[in-house]
N, C-alpha and C positions, 0 to 999 in steps of 0.2 A: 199502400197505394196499389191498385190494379192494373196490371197490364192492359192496351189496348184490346188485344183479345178478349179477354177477361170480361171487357167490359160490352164489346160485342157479345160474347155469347151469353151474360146476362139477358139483356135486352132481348137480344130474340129470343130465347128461350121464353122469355113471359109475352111476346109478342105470339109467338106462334102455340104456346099453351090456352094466348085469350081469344085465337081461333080456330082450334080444339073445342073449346069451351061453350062458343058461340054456336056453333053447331048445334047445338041441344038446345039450343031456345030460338027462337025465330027472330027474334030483335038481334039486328045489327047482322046479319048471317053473311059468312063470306061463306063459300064451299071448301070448305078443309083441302079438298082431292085438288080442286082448279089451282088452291094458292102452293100447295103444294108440289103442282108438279108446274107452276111458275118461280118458282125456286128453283128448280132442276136446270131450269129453259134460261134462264135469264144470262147467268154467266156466259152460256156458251154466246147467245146473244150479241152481248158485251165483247168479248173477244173476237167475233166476227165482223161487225158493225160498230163497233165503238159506244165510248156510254153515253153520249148523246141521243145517236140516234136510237138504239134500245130502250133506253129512258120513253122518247118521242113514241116509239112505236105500241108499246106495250099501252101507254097513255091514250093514244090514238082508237085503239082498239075499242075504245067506251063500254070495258065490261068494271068492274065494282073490284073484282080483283084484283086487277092487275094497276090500279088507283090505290089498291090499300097497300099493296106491296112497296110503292113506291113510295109512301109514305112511311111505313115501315121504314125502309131503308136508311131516307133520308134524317127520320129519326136517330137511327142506328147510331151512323157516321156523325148526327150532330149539325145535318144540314137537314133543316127542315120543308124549307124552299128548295130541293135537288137539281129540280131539272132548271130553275132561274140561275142557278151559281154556275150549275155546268154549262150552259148554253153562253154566260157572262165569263168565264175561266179563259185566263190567257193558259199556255204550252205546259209552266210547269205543278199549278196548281190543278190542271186538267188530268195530270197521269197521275198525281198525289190523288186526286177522289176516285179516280178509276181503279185504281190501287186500293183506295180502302170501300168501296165497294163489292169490288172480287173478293178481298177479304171476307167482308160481313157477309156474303152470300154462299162463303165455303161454311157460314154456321145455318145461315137458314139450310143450303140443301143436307147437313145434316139431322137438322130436329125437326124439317119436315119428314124427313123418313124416318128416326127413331121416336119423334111424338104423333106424327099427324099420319104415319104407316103409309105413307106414300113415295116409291122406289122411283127411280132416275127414270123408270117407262111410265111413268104418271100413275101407274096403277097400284094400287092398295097391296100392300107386305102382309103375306100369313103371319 
């Protein structure tokens, strides 16, 4: 049996390998660099503003990124509709998703910097 962890950093690991990946072909193309260093941004995000409204905001933005991200996410954690459960979440299921949110995005911002070579300042790793 896998630990939660475990099972988070499966998933994004092939999630952010199949936006690696994408990159090289033009069908379906997120920009590696943008999702990347919206992995960096998003936690601190969350911690500032709550995951509500970080969810809202990044959504609001209407870039294709930060749409996939969140879907991502919500895959991650197993909630596929995110921003419906969280926006619906009474007090104590709301700090349990936030909670495993932060968690899941302490693996994205790492396998976006050790696959997708992009560092905590958005910019590309020698």
């Amino acid at each position: 049996m896998l630990t939660r962890e475990q099972r988070y950093a499966a998933k994004v690991y092939d999630q952010i390998c199949n936006i690696r990946d994408s990159s090289k072909s033009e069908k379906g193309f997120i920009d590696p660099k943008k999702y990347g260093a919206l992995c960096h941004k998003l936690p601190v995000l969350i911690r500032t503003s709550g995951l509500t409204q970080a969810l809202v905001f990044v959504q609001a933005r209407k870039e294709q990124v930060g749409k996939q991200l969140i879907g991502d996410l919500g895959q991650t954690i197993d909630q596929p509709n995110l921003i419906d459960v969280v926006k619906k979440a009474e007090l104590g299921p709301y700090m349990r998703l936030t909670q495993q949110a932060l968690d899941a995005l302490l693996w994205y911002k790492r396998f976006a910097q050790s696959e997708l070579g992009v560092a905590h300042s958005g910019e590309e790793q020698d």
